[in-house]
Each structure stands twice: as C-alpha cells, then as structure tokens.
C-alpha positions as CSV (number, residue, x, y, z in Angstrom):
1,X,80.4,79.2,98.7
2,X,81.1,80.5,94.9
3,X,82.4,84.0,94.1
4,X,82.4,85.4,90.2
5,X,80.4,85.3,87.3
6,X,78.4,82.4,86.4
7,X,80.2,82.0,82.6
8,X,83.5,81.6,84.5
9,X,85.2,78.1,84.4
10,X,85.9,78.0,88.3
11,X,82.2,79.0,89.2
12,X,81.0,76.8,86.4
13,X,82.8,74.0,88.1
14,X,81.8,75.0,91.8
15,X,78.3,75.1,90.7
16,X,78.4,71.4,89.1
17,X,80.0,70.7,92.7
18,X,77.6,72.3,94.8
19,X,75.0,70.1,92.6
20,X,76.1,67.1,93.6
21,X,76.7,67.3,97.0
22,X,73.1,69.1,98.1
23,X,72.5,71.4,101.2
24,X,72.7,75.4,101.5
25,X,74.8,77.2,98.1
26,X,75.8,81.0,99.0
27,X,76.6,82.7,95.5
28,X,78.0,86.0,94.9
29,X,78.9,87.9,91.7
30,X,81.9,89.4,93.7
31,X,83.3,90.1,97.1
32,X,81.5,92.8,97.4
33,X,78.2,91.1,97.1
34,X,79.4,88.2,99.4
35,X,80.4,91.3,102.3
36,X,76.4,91.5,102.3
37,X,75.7,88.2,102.2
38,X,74.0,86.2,104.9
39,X,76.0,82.9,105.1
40,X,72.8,80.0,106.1
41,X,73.4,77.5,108.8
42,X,76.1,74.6,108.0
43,X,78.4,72.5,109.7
44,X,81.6,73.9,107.5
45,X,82.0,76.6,105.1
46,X,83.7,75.9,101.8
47,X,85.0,77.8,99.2
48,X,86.2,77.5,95.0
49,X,89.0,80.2,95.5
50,X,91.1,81.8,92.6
51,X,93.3,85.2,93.3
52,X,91.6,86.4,89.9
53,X,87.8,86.3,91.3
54,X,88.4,87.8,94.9
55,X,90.6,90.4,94.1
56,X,92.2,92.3,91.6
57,X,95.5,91.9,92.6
58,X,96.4,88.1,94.0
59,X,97.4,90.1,97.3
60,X,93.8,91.5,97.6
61,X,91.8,88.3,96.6
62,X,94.4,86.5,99.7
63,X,93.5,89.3,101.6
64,X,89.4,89.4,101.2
65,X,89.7,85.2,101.6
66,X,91.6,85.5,105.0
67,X,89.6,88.1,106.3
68,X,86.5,85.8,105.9
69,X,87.9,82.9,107.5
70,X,89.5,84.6,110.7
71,X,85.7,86.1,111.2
72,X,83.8,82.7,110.3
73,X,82.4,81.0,113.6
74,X,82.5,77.8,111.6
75,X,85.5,75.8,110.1
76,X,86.1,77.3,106.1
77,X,87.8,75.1,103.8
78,X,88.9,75.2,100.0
79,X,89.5,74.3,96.9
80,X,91.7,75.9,95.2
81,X,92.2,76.7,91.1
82,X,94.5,78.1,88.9
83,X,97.6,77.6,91.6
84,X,100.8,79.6,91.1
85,X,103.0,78.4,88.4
86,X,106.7,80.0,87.0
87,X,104.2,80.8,83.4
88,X,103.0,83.4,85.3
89,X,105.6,85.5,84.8
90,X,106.0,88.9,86.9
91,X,102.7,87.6,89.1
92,X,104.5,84.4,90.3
93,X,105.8,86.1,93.6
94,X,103.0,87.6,94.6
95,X,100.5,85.0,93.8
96,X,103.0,82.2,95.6
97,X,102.5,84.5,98.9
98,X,98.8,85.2,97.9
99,X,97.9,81.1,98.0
100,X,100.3,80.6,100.9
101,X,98.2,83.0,103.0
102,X,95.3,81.0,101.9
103,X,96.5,77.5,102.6
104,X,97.6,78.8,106.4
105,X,94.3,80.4,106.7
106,X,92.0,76.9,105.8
107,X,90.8,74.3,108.0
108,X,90.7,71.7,105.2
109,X,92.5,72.4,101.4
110,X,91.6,70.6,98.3
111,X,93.2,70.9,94.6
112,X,92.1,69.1,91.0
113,X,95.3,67.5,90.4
114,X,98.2,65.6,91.6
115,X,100.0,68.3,89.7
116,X,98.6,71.3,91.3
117,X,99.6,69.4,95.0
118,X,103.1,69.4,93.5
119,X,103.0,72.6,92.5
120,X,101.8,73.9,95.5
121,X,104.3,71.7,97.4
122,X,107.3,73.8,96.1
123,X,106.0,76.9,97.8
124,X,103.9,75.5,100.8
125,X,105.0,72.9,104.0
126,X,101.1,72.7,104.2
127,X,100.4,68.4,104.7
128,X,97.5,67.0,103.9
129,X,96.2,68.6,100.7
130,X,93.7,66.7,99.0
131,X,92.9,65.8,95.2
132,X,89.8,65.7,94.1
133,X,89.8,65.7,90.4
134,X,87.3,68.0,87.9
135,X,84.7,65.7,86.6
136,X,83.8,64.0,83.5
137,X,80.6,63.4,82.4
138,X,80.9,61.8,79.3
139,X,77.9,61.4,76.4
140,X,77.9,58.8,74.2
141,X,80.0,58.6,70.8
142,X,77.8,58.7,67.8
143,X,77.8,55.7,66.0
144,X,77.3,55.7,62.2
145,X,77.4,58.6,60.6
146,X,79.1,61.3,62.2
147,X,78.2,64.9,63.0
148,X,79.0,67.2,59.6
149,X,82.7,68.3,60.0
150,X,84.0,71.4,59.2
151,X,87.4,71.6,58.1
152,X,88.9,73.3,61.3
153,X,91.2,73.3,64.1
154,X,89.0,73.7,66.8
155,X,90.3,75.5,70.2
156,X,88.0,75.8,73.1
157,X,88.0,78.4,75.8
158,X,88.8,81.9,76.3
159,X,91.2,83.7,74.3
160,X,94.2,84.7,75.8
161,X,98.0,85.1,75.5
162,X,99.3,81.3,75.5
163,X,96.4,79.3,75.5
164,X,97.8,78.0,72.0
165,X,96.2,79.8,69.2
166,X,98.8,81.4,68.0
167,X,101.0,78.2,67.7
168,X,98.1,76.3,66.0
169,X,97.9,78.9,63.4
170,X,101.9,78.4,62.9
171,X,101.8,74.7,62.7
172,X,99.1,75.1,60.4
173,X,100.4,77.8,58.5
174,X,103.4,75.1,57.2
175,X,100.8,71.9,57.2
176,X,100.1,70.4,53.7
177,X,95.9,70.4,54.7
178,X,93.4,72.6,54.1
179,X,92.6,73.2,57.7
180,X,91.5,76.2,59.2
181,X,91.7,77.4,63.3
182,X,87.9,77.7,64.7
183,X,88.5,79.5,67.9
184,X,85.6,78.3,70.1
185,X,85.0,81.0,73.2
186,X,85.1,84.8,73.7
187,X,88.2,87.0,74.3
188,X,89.2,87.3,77.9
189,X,89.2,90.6,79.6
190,X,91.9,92.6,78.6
191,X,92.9,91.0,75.6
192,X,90.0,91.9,73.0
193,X,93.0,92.9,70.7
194,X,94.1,89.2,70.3
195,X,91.7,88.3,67.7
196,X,92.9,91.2,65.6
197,X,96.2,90.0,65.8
198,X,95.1,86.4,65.3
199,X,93.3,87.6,62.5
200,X,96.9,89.2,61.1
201,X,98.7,86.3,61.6
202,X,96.4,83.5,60.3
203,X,96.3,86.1,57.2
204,X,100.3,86.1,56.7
205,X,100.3,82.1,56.4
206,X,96.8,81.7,54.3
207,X,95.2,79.7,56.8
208,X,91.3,80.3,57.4
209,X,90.6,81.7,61.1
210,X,87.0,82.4,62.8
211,X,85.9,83.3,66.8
212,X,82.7,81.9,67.9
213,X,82.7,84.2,70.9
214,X,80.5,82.5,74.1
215,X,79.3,79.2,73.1
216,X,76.5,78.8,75.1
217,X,75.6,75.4,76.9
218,X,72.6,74.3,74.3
219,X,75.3,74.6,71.3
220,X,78.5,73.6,73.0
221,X,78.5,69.8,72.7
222,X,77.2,70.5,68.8
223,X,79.9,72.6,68.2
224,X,82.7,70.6,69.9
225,X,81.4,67.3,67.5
226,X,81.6,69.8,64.4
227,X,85.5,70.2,64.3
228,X,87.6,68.2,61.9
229,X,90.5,68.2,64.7
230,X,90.3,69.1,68.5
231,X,93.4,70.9,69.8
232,X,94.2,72.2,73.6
233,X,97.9,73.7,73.4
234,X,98.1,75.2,76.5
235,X,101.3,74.1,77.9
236,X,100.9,75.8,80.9
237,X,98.0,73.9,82.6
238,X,97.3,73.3,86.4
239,X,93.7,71.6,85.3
240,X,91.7,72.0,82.8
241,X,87.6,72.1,82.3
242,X,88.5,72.8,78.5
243,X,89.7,69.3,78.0
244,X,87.0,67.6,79.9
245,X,84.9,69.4,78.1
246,X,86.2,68.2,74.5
247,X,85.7,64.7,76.5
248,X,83.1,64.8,77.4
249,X,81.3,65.4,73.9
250,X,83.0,62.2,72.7
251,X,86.0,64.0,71.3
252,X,89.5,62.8,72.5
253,X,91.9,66.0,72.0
254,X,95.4,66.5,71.0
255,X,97.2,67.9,73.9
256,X,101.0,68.1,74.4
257,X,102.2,65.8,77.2
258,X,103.0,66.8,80.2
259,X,102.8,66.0,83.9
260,X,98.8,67.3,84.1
261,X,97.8,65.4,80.9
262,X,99.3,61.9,82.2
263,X,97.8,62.7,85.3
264,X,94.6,62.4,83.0
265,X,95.8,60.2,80.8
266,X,96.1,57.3,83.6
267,X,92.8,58.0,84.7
268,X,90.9,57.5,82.1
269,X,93.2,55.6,79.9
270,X,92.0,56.4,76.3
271,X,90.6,59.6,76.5
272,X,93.7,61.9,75.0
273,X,95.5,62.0,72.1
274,X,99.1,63.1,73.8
275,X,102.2,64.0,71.8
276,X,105.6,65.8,72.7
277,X,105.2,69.8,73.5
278,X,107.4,71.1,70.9
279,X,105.6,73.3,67.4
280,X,106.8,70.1,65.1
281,X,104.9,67.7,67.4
282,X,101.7,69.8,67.0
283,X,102.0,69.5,63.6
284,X,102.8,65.9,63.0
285,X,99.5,65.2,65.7
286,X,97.6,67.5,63.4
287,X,98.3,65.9,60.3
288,X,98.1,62.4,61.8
289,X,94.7,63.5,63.0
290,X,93.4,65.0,59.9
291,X,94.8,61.9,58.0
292,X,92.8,59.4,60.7
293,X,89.7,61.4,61.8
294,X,88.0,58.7,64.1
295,X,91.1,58.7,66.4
296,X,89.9,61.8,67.4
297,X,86.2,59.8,68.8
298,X,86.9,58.5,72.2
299,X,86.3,54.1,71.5
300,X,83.1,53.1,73.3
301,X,85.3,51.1,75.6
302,X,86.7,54.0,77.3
303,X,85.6,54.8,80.8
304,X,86.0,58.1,82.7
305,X,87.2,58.8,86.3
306,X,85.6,60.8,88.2
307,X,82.0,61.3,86.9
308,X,80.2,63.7,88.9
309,X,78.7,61.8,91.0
310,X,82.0,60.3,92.1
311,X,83.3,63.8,92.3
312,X,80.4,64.4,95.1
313,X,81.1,61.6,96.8
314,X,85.1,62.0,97.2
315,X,83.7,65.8,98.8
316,X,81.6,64.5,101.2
317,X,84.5,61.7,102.0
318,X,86.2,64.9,102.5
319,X,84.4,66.6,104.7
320,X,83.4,64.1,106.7
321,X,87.3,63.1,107.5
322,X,88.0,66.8,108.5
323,X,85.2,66.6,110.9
324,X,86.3,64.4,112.5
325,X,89.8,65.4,113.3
C-alpha cells in the first residue's frame, strides 16, 4: 500500500518495490483517498509509512496508520522512512512517540538501514526489525569520452534547510576553482524562499548558483553525468534515494562519513567517495575531486548490493518468515 504523491522519494521507492515483488498495489494520493479505498484480496497488507505523508502533524499520520491496522482483518506490516533522529529538532518528541505507536501497532516492521534499526532501537524495545536496504540499479560507466561537463557542484534532491547547499556554496566560496553549485530538484514545500537566499549567499562569495527545479526521469541520469563534481552533504541521513541515485548513473559522490554512508560503503565497496563531516573536509574532497575528475566514475569493477531484484527477493523472504510465525 503507498500513500503520497508519486514525485515523492518514499512513494518513488515503494513503487520500484511493489514492481518487483508482483500481486495487488493499492495507491492513494493521501489518507483521505485511501479512507475510500477498497483494499483487494491479499494474504498481508503492507505499508511504506512516513509521519510526513499520513499526517500533518507526526501525531496524526501515527494516528491515521493505527487506525488502519486495528480495523484491518488481515495482518499489516511496514516499512518505515525517514525514522526520528535528534536533527529534527522541536519534532523529535513527538515523532519518537509518533513511530513508537507505529512499531506497536505492526505485525511485521522493516527499515533501509542498519542505522535506521539503531536509531529506532534508542526509542523502541520492538525485536525483530528487519533491514532491507533501498536498491541500486546501477547503469554502465561510459567508457571513452565522457558526457560534456559543466563546471558545477551538483546537489540532487529537494531543497531544504540542511540538505547541504548552503555549506557547498561556503566551501566553495573559499576554493581556488572555478566551480559553480547546480542544485538539481525543486524546493520543498515551505521553503520556496531558500533559493532566494541561496541565490544571496552564492552572490556574497562570487560563486555561480542555478536550480533545475523537478528533473524528470528521461533527463535525470543525463543530468547527474553532466556535473564536474557530485556532492550529497546532508549530514543528517537515515537513507538516502539521492545517493543511490548519483550511483546508479555511474557517479560515485562525495559524502561526509558517517554511520549510514559506511553502512553503504561496505556494501558496495567502491561506490562512495567518503571524507570527514567537518566544512574543511568538504572542501579539500571538492578540490581533490575537481583536480582528479574520473574518481568521481564508479571503476567497472564495482558491484552493487541490493539490485532490485534482490531487493524483491529479501521482501518476499520477509513475508514469507512472518507468515509463518
């Protein structure tokens, strides 16, 4: 079952899910919708839940999943995205009780990361939470000559307070190289008056700045290969479809390190270009990378775990365990 607008990164990834594994797909552009909905015949019932997409508070999104679950006549599971985390500032209370509620309320609970079970572990005595990590298809690396570059910093994903554009634009701002920040998504809800003050900024320290806005699918993978450098600063990360998707065109990002990035790191050995998380890490990776563009290409030796497919099959695994408690 998948709740939200189809540009979002959860239903995005739910979709891809649902793909894989076959059989009856209920989608709703909101709770509302999925109130009316008339749920097909299934052994199990299982839902991509974030607080964000089922509510607009992370009380009412706990409230509208529970609600389903105690009035399902079949067994509802999860996974569950974007998990509480202390970045979330004046939200981290209620969205701990919010996923709580949730966890109690599932037959079966899955996250995308070793990290996000250990985040969720702090807050929850909940055993038996499974990982099943977001999937990487990857294309090929070109081979001879490469895609034109532009001479850019490129960030991918929505535009939003932290997700590192601000600090690109900084490191950059006191980098000897004519690189500019290419911010590749739209501006999330609520914060169109980032790209103004992005704008300002880039402006103060003379360094080039542009917003795409939605990239759509067609042009993504063109776009991602088009950067001179491929950045995802977010320090803040529980998983991330933004790097997988940098990976996945053959680009191997610079990303701070952290527990979630060697959590990636280890399972596809080669994929990241990690350094330390402080401003003067960024911008010694930045130069470095400027300075050595093709360490930015994934190496055609480099293979990527989970694929899709294996994605599908560790879900049916899944399910097929629960039933048979």
């Amino acid at each position: 079952m998948i709740v939200g607008p189809r540009r979002h990164g959860v239903v995005r990834h739910a979709v891809a899910c649902a793909a894989t594994l076959g059989g009856p797909v209920v989608t709703a552009r909101d709770v509302a919708e999925l109130r009316e909905t008339i749920i097909p015949d299934a052994e199990r019932i299982h839902i991509h839940f974030t607080d964000r997409l089922f509510g607009d508070t992370a009380t009412l999104g706990a409230d509208e999943f529970v609600a389903f679950a105690s009035a399902s006549d079949r067994p509802v599971s999860t996974t569950l995205h974007d998990v509480p985390q202390p970045s979330d500032g004046r939200a981290f209370a209620m969205r701990v009780e919010a996923y709580r509620r949730v966890i109690d309320a599932a037959d079966g609970v899955v996250v995308s990361s070793d990290h996000e079970r250990t985040l969720l572990s702090e807050h929850s005595d909940r055993r038996g939470i499974d990982v099943i990590p977001l999937a990487i298809d990857r294309s090929p690396t070109p081979t001879g000559d490469r895609p034109p570059v532009r001479a850019v910093v490129g960030v991918l994903g929505f535009i939003y307070p932290g997700k590192g554009h601000a600090e690109v634009i900084e490191a950059l701002g006191s980098l000897d190289a004519d690189l500019g920040l290419l911010a590749l998504g739209a501006v999330a809800d609520g914060h169109e008056d980032m790209v103004a003050d992005l704008a300002t900024r880039a402006a103060g320290v003379d360094v080039a700045f542009e917003t795409t806005g939605f990239v759509p699918d067609s042009a993504l993978q063109a776009a991602l290969r088009s950067v001179a450098v491929p950045v995802a600063y977010h320090r803040h990360l529980s998983a991330s479809a933004s790097i997988n998707t940098w990976i996945e065109a053959g680009r191997r990002p610079l990303v701070p390190r952290n527990r979630y990035t060697a959590e990636i790191e280890a399972n596809s050995p080669g994929v990241l270009w990690l350094h330390g998380d402080s401003l003067d890490d960024l911008r010694g990776a930045v130069a470095a990378a400027a300075a050595e563009p093709e360490l930015t290409w994934l190496a055609d030796d480099v293979v990527v775990y989970p694929t899709s497919a294996q994605v599908g099959e560790l879900y049916r695994a899944r399910f097929d365990a629960w039933s048979r408690r």
